[in-house]
N, C-alpha and C positions, 0 to 999 in steps of 0.2 A: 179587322181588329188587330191585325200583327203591324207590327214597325219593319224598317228596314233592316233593322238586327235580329228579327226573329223573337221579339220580346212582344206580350201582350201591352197596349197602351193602356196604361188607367184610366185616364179619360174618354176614350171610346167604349172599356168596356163597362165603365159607370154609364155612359150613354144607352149602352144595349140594354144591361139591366131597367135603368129607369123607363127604355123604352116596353118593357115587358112588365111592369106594374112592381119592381123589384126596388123602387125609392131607399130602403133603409139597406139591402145590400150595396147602392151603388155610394152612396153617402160614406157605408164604412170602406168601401175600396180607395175610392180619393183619401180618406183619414190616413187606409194603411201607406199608402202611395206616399203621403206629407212624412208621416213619421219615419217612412225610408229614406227619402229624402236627408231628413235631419240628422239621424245615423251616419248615412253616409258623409256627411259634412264635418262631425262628430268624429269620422272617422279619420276623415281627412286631414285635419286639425294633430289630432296625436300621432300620427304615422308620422307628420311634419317636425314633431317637435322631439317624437325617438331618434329622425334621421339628425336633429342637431346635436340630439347627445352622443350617438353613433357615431359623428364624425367627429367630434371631441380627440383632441392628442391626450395619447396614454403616457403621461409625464410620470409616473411611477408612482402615485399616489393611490392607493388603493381603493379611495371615493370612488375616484375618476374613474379607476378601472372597474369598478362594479357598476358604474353608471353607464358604463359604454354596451361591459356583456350582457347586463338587463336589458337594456335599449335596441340591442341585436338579437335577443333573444324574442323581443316583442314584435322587431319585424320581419320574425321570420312566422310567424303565427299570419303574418297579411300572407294574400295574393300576392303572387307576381304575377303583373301585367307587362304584355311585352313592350308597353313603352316607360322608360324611366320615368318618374316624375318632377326628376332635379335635373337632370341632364338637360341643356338647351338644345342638345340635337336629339331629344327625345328617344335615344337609345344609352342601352346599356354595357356598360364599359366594365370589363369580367376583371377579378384582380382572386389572384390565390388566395384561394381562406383554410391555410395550414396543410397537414397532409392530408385531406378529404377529398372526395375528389368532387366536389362543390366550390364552385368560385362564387364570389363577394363585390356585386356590381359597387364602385368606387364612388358613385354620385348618388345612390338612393338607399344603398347597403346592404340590399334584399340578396339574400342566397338565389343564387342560378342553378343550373342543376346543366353537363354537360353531356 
């Protein structure tokens, strides 16, 4: 019933249930399994579109710049994952983010932690 990641499968364990007279648990498990699914896509979507505000040039307009620290502020509420998700080499590329001693990957924007 586990994956190669140590993660239960929905679909096997809707299998087990149904196989055990459990029909309306296994039904809602697929259900929750889709809606995570879409969340996650959901999620996927606006982390994409904070990294484009994030990486917005700070021209000294104060829009801008509120649109950039909101937008880093949101991506810092995600996970970090250790592979970039902008990066073509799939990793992440550390840049100073002020006197903290937190660096600011250059390609996805997410706070590193060192």
């Amino acid at each position: 019933m586990k994956t190669a990641t140590g993660r239960l499968d929905p679909e096997q364990l809707a299998e087990h249930l149904d196989g055990r007279g459990e029909a309306a648990a296994a039904v809602y498990v697929l259900a929750l399994a889709r809606e995570l699914e879409v969340a996650r896509g959901e999620l996927g979507v606006l982390a994409a579109f904070a990294r484009t505000i994030a990486g917005l040039t700070g021209n000294g307009k104060s829009d801008n710049n509120t649109l950039r620290r909101q937008a880093k502020e949101a991506l810092d509420t995600l996970r970090v994952t250790g592979r970039c998700p902008v990066s073509p080499s799939r990793r992440h590329s550390a840049r100073r983010a002020g006197a903290s001693s937190l660096t600011r990957c250059r390609h996805c924007h997410a706070h590193l932690r060192r």
